[in-house]
Residue, then its C-alpha position, 0 to 999 in steps of 0.5 A: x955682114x958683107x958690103x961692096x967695098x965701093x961704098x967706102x972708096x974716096x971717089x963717089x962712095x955712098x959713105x966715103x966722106x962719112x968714113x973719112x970722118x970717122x976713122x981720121x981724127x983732125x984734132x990729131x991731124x992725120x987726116x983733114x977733109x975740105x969744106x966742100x967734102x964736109x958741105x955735100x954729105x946729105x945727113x938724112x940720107x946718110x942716116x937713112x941709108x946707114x939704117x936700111x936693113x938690106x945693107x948689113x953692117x959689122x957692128x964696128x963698122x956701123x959705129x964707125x960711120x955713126x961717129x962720122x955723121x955726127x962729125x959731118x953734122x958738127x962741121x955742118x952746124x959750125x959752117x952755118x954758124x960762122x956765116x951767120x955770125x959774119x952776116x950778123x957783124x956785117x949788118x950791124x955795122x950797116x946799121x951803125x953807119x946809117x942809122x935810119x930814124x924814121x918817125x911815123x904817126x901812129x895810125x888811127x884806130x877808125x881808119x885801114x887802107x885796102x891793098x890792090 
């Protein structure tokens, strides 16, 4: 049940950003992590290393960076989804101004073309 108390410090901690994230509540806005923090948490690692059995935790405490991960990943999905989005309105604008028509003859059915 006892661990080193540098897994959870601010500065390179193996959970640090996963327990910032589990114990401060931005909703509340206690505590805010920046996009980079929420950005270079590995969460198969993170899960990974949580499950090992050599390092014991307290039930609460395990909870606790559990409850982390799950904000981590959250933020993870929200970032990835709000590029994709911007991504998406970019090319559908592109499309939009230059529309491309192109009309190709169908292709023959007794006829295939050999690539080098």
């Amino acid at each position: 049940m006892f661990f080193s108390k540098d897994i959870l410090t601010k500065k390179g901690g193996q959970f640090s950003v996963v327990w910032l994230a589990g114990n401060f509540n931005t909703a509340h806005g206690k505590r805010k992590l920046k996009k980079r923090d929420y950005v270079s948490v590995d969460v198969v690692k993170a899960c990974g290393d949580l499950l090992d059995p050599r390092a014991q935790f307290a039930l609460r405490l395990s909870a606790t960076l559990l409850m982390g991960i799950i904000r981590v990943y959250e933020k993870q999905i929200s970032y990835v989804y709000d590029e994709v989005k911007s991504m998406w309105v970019v090319l559908k604008q592109a499309s939009f101004m230059n529309p491309m028509n192109v009309d190709l003859p169908p292709q023959r059915s007794d006829t295939f073309t050999l690539t080098n």
